[in-house]
PDB file with SEQRES, HELIX, SHEET and CRYST1 records, atoms N, CA, C and O in Angstrom:
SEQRES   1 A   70  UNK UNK UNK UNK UNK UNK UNK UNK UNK UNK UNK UNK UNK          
SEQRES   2 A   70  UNK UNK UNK UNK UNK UNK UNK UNK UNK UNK UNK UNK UNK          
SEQRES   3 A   70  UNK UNK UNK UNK UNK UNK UNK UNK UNK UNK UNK UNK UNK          
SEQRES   4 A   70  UNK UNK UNK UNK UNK UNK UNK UNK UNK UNK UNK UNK UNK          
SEQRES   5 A   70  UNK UNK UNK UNK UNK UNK UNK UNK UNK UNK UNK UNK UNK          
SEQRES   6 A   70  UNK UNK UNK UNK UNK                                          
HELIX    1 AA1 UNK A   17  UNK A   19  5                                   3    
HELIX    2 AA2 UNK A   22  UNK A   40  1                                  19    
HELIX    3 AA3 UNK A   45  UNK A   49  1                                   5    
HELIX    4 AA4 UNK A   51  UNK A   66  1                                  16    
CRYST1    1.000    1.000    1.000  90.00  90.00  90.00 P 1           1          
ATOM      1  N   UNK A   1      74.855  71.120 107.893  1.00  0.00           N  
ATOM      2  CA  UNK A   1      74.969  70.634 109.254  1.00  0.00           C  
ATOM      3  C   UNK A   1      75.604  69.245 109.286  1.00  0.00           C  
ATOM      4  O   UNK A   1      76.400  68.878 110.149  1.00  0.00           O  
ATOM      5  N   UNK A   2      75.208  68.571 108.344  1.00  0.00           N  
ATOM      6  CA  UNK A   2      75.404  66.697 108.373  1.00  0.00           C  
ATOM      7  C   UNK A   2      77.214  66.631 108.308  1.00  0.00           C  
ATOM      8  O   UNK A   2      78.010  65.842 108.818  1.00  0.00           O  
ATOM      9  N   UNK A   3      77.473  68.279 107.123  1.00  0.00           N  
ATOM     10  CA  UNK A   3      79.106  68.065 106.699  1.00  0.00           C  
ATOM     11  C   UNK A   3      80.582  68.389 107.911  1.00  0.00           C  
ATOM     12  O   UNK A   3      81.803  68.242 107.871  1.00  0.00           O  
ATOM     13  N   UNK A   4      79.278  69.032 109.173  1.00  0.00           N  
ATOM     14  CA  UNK A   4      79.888  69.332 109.998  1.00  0.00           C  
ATOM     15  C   UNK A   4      80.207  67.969 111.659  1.00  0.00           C  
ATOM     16  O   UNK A   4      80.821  67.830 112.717  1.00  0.00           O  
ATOM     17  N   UNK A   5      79.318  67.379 110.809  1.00  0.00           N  
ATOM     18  CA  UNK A   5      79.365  65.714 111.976  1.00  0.00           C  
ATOM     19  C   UNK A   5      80.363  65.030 111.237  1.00  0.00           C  
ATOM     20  O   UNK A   5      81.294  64.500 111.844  1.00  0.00           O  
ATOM     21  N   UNK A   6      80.265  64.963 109.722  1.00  0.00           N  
ATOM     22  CA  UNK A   6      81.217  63.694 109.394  1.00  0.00           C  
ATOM     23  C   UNK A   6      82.437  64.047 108.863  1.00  0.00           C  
ATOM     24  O   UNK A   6      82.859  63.419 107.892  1.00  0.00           O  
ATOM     25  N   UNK A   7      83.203  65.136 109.439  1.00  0.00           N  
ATOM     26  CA  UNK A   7      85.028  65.133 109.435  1.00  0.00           C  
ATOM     27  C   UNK A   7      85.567  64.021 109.784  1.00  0.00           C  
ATOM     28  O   UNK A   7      85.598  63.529 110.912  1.00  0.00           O  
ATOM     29  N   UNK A   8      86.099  63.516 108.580  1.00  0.00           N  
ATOM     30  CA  UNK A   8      87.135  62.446 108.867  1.00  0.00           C  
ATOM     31  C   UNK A   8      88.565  62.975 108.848  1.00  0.00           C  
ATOM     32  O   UNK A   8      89.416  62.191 108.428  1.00  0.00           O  
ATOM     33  N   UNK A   9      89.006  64.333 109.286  1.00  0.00           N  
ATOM     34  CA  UNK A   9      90.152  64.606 110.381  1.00  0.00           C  
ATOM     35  C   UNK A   9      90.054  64.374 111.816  1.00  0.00           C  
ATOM     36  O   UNK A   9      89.062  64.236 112.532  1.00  0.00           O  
ATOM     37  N   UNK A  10      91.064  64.364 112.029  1.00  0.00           N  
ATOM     38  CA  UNK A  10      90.787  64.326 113.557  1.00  0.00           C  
ATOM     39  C   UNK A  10      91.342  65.439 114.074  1.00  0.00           C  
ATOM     40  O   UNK A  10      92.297  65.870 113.428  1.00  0.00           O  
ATOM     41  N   UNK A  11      91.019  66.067 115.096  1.00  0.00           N  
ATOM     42  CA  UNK A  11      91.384  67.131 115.739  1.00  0.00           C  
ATOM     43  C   UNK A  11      92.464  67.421 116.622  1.00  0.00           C  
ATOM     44  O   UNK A  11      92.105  67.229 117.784  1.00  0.00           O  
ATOM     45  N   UNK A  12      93.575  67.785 116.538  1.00  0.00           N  
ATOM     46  CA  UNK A  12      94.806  67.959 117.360  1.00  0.00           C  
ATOM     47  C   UNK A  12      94.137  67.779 118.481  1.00  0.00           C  
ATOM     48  O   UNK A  12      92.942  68.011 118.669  1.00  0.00           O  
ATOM     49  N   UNK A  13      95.243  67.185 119.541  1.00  0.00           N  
ATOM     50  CA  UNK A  13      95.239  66.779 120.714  1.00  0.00           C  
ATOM     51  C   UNK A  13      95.599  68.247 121.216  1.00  0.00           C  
ATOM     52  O   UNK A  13      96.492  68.943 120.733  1.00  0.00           O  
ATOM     53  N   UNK A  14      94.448  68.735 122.651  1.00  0.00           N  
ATOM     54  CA  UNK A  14      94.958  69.557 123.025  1.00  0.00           C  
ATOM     55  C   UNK A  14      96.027  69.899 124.262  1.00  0.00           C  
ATOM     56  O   UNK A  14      96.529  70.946 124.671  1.00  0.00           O  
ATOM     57  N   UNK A  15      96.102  68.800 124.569  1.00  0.00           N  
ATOM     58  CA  UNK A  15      96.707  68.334 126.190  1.00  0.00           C  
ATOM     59  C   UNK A  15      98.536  68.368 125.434  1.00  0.00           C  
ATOM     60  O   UNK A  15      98.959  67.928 124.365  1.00  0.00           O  
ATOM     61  N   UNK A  16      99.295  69.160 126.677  1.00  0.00           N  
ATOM     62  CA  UNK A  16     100.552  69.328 126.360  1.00  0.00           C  
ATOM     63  C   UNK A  16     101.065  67.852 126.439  1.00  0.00           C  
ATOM     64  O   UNK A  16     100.376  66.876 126.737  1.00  0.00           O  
ATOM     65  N   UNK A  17     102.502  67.861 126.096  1.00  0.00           N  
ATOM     66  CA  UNK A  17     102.982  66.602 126.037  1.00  0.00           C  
ATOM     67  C   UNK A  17     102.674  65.889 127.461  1.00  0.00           C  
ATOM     68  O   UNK A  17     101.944  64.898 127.460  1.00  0.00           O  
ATOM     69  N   UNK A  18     103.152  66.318 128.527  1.00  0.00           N  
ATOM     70  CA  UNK A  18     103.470  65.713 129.530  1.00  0.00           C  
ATOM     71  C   UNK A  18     102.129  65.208 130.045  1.00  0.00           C  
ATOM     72  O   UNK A  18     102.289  64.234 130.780  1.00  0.00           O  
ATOM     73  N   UNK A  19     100.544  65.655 129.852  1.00  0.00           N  
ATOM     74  CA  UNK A  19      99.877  65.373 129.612  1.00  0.00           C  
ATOM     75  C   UNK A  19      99.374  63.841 129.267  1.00  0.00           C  
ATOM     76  O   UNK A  19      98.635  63.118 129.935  1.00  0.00           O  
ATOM     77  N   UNK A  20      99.699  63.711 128.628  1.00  0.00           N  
ATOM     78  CA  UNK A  20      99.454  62.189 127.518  1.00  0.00           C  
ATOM     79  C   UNK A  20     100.001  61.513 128.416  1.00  0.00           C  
ATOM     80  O   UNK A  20     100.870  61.698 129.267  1.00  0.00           O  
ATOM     81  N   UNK A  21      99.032  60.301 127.926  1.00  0.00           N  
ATOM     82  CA  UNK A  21      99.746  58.619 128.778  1.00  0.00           C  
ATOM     83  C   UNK A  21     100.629  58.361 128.061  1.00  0.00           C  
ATOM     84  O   UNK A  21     101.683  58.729 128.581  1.00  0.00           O  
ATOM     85  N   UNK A  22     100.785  57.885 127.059  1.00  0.00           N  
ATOM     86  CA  UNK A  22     101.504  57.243 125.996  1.00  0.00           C  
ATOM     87  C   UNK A  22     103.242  57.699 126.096  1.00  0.00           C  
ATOM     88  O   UNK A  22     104.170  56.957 125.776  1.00  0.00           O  
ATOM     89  N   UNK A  23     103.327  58.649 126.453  1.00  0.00           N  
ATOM     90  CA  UNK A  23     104.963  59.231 126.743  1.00  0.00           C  
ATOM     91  C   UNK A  23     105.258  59.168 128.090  1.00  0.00           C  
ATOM     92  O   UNK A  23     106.397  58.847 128.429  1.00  0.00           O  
ATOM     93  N   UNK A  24     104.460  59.408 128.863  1.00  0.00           N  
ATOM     94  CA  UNK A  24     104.774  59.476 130.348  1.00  0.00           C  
ATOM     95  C   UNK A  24     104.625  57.990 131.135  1.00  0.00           C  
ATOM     96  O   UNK A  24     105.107  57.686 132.226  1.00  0.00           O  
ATOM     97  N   UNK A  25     103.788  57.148 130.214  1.00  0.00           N  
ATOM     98  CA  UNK A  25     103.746  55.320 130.375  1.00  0.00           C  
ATOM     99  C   UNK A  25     105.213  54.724 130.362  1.00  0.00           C  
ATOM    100  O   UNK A  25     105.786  54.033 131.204  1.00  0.00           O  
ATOM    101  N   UNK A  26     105.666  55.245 129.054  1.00  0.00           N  
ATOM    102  CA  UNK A  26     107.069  55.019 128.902  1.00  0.00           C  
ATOM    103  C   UNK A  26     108.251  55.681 129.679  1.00  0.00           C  
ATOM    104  O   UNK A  26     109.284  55.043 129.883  1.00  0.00           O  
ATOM    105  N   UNK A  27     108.113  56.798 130.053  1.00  0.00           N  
ATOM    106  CA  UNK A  27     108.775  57.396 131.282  1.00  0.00           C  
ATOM    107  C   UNK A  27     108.985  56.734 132.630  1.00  0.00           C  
ATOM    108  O   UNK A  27     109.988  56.526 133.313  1.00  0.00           O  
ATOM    109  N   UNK A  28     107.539  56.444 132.797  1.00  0.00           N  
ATOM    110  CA  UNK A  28     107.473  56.180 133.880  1.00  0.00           C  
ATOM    111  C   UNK A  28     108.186  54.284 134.051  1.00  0.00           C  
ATOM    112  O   UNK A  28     108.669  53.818 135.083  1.00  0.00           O  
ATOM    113  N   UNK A  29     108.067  53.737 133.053  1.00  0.00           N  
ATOM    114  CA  UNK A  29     108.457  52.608 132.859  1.00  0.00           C  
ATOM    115  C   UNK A  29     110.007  52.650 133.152  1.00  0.00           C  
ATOM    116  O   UNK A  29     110.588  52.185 134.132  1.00  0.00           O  
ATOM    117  N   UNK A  30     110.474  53.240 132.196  1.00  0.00           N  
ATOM    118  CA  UNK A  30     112.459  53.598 132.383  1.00  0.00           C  
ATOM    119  C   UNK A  30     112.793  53.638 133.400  1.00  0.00           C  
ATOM    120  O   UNK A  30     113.805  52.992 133.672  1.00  0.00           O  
ATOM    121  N   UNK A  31     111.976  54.574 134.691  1.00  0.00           N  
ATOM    122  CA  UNK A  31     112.176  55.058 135.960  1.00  0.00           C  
ATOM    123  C   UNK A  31     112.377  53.596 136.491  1.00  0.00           C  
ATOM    124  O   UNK A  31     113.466  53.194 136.901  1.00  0.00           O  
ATOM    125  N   UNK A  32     111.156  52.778 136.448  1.00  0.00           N  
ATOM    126  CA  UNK A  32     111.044  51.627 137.137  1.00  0.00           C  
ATOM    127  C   UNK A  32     112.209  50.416 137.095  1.00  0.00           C  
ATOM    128  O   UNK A  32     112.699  49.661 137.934  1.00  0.00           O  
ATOM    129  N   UNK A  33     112.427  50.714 135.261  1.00  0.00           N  
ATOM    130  CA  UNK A  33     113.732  50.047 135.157  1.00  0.00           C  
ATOM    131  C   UNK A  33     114.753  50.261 135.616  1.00  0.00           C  
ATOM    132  O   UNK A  33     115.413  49.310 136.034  1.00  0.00           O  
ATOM    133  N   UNK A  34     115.243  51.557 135.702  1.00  0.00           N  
ATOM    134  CA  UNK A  34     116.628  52.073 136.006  1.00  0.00           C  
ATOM    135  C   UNK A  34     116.731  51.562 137.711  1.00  0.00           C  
ATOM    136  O   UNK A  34     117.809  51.417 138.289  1.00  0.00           O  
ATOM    137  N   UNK A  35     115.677  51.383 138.210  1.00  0.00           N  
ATOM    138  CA  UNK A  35     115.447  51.505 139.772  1.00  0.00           C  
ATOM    139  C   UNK A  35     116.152  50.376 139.992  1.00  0.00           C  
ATOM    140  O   UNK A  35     117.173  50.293 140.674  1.00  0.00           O  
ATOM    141  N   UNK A  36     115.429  49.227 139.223  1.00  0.00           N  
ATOM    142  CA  UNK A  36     115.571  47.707 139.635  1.00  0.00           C  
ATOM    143  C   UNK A  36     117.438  47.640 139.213  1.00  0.00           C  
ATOM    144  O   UNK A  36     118.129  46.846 139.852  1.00  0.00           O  
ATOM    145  N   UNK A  37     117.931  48.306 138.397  1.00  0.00           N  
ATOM    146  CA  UNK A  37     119.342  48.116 137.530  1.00  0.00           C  
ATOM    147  C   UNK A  37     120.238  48.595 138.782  1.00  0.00           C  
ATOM    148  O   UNK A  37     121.202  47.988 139.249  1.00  0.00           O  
ATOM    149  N   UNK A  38     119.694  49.835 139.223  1.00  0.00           N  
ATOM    150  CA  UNK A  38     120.150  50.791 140.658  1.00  0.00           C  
ATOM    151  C   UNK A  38     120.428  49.411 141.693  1.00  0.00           C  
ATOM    152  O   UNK A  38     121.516  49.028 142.122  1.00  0.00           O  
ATOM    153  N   UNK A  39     119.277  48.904 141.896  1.00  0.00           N  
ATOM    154  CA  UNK A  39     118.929  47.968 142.926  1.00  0.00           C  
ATOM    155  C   UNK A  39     119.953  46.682 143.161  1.00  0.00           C  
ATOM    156  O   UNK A  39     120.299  46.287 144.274  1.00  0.00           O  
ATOM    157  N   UNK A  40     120.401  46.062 141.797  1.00  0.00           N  
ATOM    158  CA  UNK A  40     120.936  44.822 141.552  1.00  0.00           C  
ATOM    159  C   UNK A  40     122.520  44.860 141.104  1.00  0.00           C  
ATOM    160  O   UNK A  40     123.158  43.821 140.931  1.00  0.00           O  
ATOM    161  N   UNK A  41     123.266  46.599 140.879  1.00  0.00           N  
ATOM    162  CA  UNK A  41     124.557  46.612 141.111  1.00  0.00           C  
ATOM    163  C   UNK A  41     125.085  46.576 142.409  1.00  0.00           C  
ATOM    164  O   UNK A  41     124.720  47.123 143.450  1.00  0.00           O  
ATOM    165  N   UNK A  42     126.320  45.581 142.057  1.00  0.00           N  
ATOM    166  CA  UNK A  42     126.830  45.705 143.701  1.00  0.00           C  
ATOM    167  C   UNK A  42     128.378  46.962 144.106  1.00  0.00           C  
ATOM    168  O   UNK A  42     128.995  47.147 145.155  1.00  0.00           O  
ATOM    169  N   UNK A  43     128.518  47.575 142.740  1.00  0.00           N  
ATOM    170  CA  UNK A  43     129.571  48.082 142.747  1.00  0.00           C  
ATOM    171  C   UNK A  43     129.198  49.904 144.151  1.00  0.00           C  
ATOM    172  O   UNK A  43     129.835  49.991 145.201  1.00  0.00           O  
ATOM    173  N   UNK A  44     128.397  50.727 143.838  1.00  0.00           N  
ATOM    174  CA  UNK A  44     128.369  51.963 144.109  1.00  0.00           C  
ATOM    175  C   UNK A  44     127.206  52.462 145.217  1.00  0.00           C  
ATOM    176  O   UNK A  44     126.028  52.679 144.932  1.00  0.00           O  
ATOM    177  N   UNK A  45     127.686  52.565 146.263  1.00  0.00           N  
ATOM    178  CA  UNK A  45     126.237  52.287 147.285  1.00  0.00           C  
ATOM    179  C   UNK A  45     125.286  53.728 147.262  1.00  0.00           C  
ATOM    180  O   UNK A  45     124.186  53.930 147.776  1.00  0.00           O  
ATOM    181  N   UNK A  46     126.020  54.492 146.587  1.00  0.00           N  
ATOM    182  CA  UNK A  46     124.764  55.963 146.575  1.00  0.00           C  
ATOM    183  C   UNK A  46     123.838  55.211 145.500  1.00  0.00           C  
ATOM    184  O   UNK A  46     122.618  55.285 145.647  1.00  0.00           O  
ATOM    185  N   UNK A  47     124.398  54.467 144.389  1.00  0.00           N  
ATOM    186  CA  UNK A  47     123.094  54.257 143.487  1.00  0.00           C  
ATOM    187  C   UNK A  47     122.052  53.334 144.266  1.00  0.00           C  
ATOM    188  O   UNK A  47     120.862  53.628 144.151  1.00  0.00           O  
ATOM    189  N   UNK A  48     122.438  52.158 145.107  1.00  0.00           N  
ATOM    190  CA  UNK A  48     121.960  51.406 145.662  1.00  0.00           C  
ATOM    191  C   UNK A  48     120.640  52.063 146.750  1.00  0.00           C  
ATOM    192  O   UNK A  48     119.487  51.683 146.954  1.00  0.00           O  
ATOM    193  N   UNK A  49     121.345  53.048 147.213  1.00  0.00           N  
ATOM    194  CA  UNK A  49     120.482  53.866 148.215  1.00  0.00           C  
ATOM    195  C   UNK A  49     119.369  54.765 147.944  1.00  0.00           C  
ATOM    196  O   UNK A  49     118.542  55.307 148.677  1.00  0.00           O  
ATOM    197  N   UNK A  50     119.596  54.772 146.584  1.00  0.00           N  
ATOM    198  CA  UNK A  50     118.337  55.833 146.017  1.00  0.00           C  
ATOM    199  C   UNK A  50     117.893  54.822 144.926  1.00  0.00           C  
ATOM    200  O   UNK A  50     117.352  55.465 144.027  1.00  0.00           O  
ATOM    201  N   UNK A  51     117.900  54.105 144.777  1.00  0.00           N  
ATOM    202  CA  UNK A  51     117.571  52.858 144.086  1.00  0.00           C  
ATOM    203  C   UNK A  51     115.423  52.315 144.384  1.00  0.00           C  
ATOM    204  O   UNK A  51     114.425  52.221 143.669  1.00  0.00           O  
ATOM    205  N   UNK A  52     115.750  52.133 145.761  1.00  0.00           N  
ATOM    206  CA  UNK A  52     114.375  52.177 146.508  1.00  0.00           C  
ATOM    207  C   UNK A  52     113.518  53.265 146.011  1.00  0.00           C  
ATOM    208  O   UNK A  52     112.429  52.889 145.577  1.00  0.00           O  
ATOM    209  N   UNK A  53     113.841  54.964 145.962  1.00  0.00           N  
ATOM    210  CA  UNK A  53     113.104  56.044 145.562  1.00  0.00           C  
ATOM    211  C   UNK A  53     112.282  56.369 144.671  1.00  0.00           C  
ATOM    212  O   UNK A  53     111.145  56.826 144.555  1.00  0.00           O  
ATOM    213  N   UNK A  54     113.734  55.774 143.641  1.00  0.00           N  
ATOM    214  CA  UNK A  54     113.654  55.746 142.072  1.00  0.00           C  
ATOM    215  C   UNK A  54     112.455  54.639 141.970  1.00  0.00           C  
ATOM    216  O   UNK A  54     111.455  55.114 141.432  1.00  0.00           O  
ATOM    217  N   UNK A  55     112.324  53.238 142.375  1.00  0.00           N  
ATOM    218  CA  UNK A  55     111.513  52.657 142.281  1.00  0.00           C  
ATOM    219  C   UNK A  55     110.409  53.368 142.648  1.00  0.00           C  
ATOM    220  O   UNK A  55     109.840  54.029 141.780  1.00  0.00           O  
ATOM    221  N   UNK A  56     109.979  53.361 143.803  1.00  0.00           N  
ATOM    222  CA  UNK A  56     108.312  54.080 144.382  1.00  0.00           C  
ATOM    223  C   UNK A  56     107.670  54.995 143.215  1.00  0.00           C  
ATOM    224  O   UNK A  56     106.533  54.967 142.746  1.00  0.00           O  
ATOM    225  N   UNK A  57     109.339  56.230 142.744  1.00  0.00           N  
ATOM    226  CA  UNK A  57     108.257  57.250 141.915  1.00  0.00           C  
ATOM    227  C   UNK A  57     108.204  56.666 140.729  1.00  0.00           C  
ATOM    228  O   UNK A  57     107.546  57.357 139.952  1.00  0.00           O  
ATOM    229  N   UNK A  58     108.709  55.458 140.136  1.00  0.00           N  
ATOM    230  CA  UNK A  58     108.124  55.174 139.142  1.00  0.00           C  
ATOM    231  C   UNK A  58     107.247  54.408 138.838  1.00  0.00           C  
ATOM    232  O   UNK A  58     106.899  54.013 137.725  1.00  0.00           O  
ATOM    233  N   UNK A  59     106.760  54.115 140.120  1.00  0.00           N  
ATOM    234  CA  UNK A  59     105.517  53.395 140.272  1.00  0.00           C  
ATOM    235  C   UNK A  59     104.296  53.829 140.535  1.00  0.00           C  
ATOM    236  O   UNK A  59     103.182  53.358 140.307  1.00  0.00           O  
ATOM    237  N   UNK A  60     104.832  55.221 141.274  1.00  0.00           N  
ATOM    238  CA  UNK A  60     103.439  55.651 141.637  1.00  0.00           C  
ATOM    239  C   UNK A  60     103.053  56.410 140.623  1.00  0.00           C  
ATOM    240  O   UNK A  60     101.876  56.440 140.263  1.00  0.00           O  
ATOM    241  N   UNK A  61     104.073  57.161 140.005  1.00  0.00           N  
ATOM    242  CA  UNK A  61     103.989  57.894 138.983  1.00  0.00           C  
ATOM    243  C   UNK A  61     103.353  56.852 137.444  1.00  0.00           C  
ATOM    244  O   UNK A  61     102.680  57.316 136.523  1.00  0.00           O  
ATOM    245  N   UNK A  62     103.734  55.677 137.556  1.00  0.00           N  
ATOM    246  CA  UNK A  62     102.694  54.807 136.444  1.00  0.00           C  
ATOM    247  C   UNK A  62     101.516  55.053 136.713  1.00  0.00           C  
ATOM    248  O   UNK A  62     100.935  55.744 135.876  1.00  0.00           O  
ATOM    249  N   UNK A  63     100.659  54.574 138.026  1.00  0.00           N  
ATOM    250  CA  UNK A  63      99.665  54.291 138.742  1.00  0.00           C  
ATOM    251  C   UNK A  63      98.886  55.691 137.891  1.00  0.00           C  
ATOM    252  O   UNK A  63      98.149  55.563 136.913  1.00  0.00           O  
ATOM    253  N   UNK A  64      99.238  56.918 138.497  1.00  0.00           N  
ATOM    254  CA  UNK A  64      98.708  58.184 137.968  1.00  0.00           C  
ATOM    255  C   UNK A  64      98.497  58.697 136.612  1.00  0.00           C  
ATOM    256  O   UNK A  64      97.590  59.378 136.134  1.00  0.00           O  
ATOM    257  N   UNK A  65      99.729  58.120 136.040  1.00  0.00           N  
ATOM    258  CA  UNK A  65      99.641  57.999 134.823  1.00  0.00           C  
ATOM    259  C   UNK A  65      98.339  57.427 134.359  1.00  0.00           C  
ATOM    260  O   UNK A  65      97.274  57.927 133.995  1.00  0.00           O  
ATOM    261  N   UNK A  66      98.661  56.553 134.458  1.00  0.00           N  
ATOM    262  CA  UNK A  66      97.507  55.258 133.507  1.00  0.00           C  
ATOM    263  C   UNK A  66      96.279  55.573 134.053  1.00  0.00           C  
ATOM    264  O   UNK A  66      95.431  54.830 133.560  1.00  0.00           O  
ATOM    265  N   UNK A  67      95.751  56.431 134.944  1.00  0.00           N  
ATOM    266  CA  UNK A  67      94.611  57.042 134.520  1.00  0.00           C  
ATOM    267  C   UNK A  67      94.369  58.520 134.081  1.00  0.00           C  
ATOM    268  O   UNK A  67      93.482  59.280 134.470  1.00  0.00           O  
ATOM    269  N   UNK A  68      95.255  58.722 133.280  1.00  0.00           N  
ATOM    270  CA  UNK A  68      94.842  59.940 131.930  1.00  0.00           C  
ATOM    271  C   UNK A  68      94.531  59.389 131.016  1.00  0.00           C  
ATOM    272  O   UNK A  68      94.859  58.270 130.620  1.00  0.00           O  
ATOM    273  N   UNK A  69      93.789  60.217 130.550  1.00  0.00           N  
ATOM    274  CA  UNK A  69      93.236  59.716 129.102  1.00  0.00           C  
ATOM    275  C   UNK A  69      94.203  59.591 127.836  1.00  0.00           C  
ATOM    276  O   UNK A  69      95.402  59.826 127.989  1.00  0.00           O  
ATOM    277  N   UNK A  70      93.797  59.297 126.836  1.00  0.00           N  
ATOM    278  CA  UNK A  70      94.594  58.645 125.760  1.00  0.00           C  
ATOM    279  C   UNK A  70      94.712  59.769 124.802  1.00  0.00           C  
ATOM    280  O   UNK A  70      95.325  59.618 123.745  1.00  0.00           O  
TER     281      UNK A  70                                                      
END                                                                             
């Protein structure tokens, strides 16, 4: 019984990728970046205009993120 408490493996993660904070933290981060990059060219006004969007979902989409588990 005792040999079955003290595995020092750890057990595959069962949660699919998209799942996990750790990849979708960073996703969601890029989004936020690309937004602000969208935001601060002055050359192309469709990027400019969806610039705002891109920001929100990568913000809200952090927000949601960062409370999944690890």
């Amino acid at each position: 019984m005792s040999r079955l408490i003290e595995t020092s493996t750890p057990a595959p993660p069962k949660r699919p990728f998209f799942l996990r904070r750790g990849p979708m933290e960073t996703i969601a981060t890029v989004l936020i970046g690309l937004g602000f990059l969208m935001l601060f060219q002055p050359f192309l006004l469709v990027l400019y205009t969806y610039s705002l969007v891109t920001l929100l979902i990568g913000t809200v989409m952090f927000i949601i993120v960062s409370k999944f588990p690890e």
